[in-house]
N, C-alpha and C positions, 0 to 999 in steps of 0.2 A: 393193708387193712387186716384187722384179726377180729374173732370172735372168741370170746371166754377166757381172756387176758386177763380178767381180775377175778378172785375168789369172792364166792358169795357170801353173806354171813352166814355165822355157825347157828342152822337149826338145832343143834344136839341138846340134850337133855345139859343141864347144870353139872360140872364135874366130869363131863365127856368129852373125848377131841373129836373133831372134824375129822372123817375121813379125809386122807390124804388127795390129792387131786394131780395127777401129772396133766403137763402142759407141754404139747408136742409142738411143733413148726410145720408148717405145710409151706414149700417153695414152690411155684405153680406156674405153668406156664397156660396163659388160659386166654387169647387176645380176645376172642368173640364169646365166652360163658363165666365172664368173673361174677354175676349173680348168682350162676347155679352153682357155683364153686363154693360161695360161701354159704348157700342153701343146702348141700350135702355138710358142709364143717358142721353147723347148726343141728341140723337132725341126726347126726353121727353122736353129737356130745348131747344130746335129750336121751338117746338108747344108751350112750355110756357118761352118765355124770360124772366120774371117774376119769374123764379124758377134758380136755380141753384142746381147744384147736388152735392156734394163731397162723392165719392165712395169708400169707406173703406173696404178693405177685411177681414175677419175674417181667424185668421192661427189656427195650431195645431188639436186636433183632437176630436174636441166635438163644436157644435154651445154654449152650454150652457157656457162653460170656457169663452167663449169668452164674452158673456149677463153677466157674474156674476160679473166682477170688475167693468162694466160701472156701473150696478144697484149700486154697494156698494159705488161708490163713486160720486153718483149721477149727470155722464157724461154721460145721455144718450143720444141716436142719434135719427133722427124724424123716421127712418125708418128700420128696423134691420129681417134677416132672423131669422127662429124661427122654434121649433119643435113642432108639437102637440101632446104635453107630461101635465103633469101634472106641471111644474116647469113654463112654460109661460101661462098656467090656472091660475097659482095663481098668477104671474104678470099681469093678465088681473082684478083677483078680491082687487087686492092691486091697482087699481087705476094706474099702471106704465105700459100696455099694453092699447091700445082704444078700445073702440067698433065697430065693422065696419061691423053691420049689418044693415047698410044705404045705404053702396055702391054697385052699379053695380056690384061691382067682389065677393062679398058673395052673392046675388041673382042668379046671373050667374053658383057659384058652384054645384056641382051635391051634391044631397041631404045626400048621405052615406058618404059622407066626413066631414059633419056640423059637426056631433057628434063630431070627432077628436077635431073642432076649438071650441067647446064649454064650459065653463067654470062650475063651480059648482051655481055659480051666473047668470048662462045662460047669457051669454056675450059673442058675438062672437071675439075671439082675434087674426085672423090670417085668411089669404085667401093660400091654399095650393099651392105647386109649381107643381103638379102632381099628377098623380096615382100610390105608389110606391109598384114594385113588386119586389121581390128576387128570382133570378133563375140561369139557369147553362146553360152558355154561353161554344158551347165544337165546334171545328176544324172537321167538318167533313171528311177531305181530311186523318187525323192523324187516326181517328175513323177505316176508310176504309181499310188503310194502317195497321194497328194493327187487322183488321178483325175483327168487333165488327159490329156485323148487330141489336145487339138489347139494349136498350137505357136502363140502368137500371132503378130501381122501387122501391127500398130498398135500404137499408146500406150493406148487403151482396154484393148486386147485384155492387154497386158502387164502393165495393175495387175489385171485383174481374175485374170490368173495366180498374180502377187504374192498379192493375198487370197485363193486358193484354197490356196496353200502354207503362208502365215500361221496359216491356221484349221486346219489339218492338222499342226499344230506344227512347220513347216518353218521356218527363218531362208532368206526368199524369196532376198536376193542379198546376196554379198561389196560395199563400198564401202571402196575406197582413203583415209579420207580422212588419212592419216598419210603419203601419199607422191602429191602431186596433179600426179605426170608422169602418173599412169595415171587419173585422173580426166579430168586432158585427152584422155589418148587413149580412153577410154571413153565415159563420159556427153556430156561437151561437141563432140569429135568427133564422134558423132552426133547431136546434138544441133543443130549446124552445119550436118551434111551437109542435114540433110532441114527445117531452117528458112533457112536462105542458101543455100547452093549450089542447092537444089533449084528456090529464088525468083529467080536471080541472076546469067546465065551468063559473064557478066561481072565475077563477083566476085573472081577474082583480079588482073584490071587493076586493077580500082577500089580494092582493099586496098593494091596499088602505089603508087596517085596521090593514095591519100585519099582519095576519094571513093565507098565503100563505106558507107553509112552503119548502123550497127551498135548504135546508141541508137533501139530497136525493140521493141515489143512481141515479137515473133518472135526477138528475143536474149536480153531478160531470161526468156522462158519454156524459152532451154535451160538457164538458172541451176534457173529454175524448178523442175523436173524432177529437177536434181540434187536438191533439198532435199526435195523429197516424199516421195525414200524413206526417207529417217531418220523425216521428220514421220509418216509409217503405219505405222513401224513396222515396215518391210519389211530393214533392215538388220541386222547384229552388233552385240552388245554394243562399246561403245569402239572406232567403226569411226572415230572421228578418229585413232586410236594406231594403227588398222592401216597398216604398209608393204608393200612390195612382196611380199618374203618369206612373212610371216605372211599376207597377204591370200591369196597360192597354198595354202598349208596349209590354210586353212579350209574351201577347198573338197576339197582334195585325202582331207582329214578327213571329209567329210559331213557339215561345219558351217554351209553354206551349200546352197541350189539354184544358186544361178546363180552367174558369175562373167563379167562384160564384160571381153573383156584381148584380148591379141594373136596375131596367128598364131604371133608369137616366140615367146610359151610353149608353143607344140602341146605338146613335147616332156613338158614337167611338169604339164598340166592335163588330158591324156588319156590317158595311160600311168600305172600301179602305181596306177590308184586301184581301192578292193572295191567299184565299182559301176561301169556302163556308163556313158558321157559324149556326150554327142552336139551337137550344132550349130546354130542359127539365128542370121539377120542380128538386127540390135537393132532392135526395131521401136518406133522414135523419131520413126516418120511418125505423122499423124491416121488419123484414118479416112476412106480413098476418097483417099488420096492414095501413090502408089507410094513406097518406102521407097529409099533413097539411100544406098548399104554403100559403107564406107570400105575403098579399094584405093590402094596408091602403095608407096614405097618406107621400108626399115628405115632405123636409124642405121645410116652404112657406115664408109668409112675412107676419110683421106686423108694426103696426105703434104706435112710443111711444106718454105718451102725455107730449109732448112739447109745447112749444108756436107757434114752427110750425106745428102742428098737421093738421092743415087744407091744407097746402102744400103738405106735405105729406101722404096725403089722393088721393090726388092726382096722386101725382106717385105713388101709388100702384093700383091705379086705371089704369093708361097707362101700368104698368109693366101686369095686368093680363089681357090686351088687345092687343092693338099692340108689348108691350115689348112682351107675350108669344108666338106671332108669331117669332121674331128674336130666341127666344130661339130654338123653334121647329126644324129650320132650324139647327140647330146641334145635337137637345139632341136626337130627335125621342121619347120622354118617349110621353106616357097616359094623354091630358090632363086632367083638373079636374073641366073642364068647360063643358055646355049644350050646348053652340052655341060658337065658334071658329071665328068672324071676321078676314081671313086674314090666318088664322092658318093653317096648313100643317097635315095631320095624323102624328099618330106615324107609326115607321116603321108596316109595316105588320104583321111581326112575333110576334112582340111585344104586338101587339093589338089584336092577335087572344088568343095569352098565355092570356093574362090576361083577356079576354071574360071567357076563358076557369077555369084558378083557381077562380074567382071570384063566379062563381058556384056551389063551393065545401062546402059540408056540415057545414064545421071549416075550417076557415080560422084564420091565428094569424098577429099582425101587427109587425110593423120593431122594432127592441130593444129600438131605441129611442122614440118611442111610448108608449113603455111597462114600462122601469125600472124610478124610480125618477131618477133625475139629480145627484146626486151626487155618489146613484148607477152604473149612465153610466162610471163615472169618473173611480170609483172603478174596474170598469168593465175592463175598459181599463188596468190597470196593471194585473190583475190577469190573463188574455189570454195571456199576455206578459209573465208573470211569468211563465204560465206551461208552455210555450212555450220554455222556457229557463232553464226548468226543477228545479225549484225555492220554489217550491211550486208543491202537487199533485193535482190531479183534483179534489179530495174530500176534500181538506183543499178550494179550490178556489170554492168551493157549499158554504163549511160553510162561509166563510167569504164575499160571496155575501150575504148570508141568512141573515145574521147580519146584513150589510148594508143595507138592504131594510124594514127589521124589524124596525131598526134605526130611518128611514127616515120617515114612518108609525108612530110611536112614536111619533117623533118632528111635523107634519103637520098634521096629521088624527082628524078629528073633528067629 
């Protein structure tokens, strides 16, 4: 979809040209706010006539598939959502990400999130879209109704939830598995956090150099975990056909108790539903061992260099000012700014959680923070695969370990 694709006519006086008009590209990764996306292009290009937007969505289920055929065939856009991963570090230190620690909206961000946008050539390559947390969105009215007065704390404690909801004819939790970006960011994110990170403090050097090693009883059981809750029964009917979309619905419905997702959805998983929604970390720890919440940063934006670099500089400048006001008003996530012009809190509950995990000893970030890009790719089939019983959870450690050893290998300097 684009907005300001074609030039208007020339109001100019007889014998005068038309101011020139550049026309930037926005690449966007936006599953749940492609309205307000095109509502910030829109009021960006009324304050600058001078700019036009064309707003491109990015589909399927990874920001990076999406950056890797424009880079490979050297069509890229002025402006493009981005992860703060290792994979757009090193498009910032090849020269095909900018620098944009000039602007207002890297000044503006809170300081714990720099590191995320920083490159190994200390180049800032991206302004965040948020503060992203992973946690356990659950129906309080369902809770009540199944007589569950106490919130689990562990993995024990959470299937025996699961079968308390199950028996009480609850469908205990939503499972992504038709869209396995949020698989990563839910089950396997956790699942990470409190089996490697928690084991490992060292683990992001070691994922750098290879030398993490990830073909582990303690990896295949966060595959593990993914696959138990279909095997008891604890999921939806046709939860491999569920996507993004329809996965919100079903809670939003009261066709589910639980829902593991992000703080990005505050907005549509705790607002307009007929029952009360409330909050716990995913307790993806054992028992007697402290739980490990996932705190870091959203997909943010950044800007390629093109010859519109300076336009485009621009609107990401209005996108982390007035644009994250529009956003707010739907998303309710964390912003990841100091001072907010215009800006709305995140909802309540959301902002007390993530006061609250933010303070935790170890904290671990979202998968696409953690794994290289072609990892996350990898990733994606192999949650599918044991999910579809295709593969065990111990062949899907080994052959993540590989890929990430792989990838260490070809990039680690």
């Amino acid at each position: 979809m684009s907005l300001y694709g074609c030039h208007q006519k020339d109001s100019a006086a007889p014998g005068t040209a038309a101011p020139a008009k550049t026309i930037i590209t926005a690449l966007i990764w936006a599953p749940d706010w492609p309205e307000e996306m095109l509502q910030i292009a829109a009021e960006f290009s009324k304050e600058n006539p001078d700019i036009g937007v064309n707003v491109q969505f990015m589909v399927g289920n990874s920001v990076e598939a999406n950056i890797k055929p424009r880079v490979a065939s050297g069509n890229l856009p002025d402006l493009v959502s981005v992860n703060p991963n290792a994979y757009s570090a090193e498009l910032a230190d090849q020269h095909i990400l900018a620098d944009v620690s000039q602007t207002a909206a890297w000044n503006n961000m809170i300081d714990p999130l720099k590191g995320d946008w920083t490159s190994h050539q200390s180049k800032a390559f991206g302004i965040s879209g948020g503060v992203a947390t992973v946690l356990m969105y659950y129906n309080e009215d369902m809770f009540e109704k199944a007589g569950i007065k106490t919130l689990p704390t562990n993995f024990r404690e959470f299937l025996a939830v699961c079968e308390q909801l199950k028996r009480a004819g609850f469908t205990p939790i939503m499972w992504n598995g038709g869209f396995p970006n949020m698989l990563g960011n839910g089950p396997f994110s956790a699942g990470f956090a409190n089996n490697v990170v928690a084991r490992d403090p060292a683990w992001k050097k070691k994922i750098d150099d290879g030398t993490l090693n990830l073909n582990t009883p303690a990896v295949a059981d966060i595959f593990a975990k993914m696959a138990l809750m279909p095997e008891r029964g604890y999921v939806q009917d046709g939860f491999m056909a569920t996507d993004y979309d329809s996965g919100i619905r079903l809670f939003k419905e009261g066709k589910v108790a639980m829902a593991i997702h992000g703080s990005w959805a505050a907005g549509l998983l705790l607002h307009g539903n007929p029952f009360e929604t409330g909050v716990f970390i995913p307790p993806w720890n054992a028992p007697g061992k402290r739980v490990v919440p996932i705190v870091g940063s959203e997909t943010g934006f950044a800007v390629c260099e093109t010859p519109n670099k300076v336009a485009a500089m621009r609107f990401l400048e209005f996108i982390a000012a007035r644009g994250f006001a529009m956003l707010q008003a739907k998303r309710q996530n964390i912003s990841p700014f100091r001072q907010n012009t215009g800006a709305i809190a995140g909802d309540p509950k959301i902002v007390e959680y993530t006061n609250v995990v933010s303070r935790y000893p170890v904290t671990a970030s979202p998968y696409y923070s953690v794994l290289p890009s072609n990892s996350i790719e990898r990733l994606h089939r192999l949650m599918q695969d044991v999910l579809l019983n295709r593969i065990t959870p111990r062949q899907a450690a080994q052959l993540l370990d590989a890929s990430v050893k792989n990838e260490a290998k070809m990039h680690y300097k």
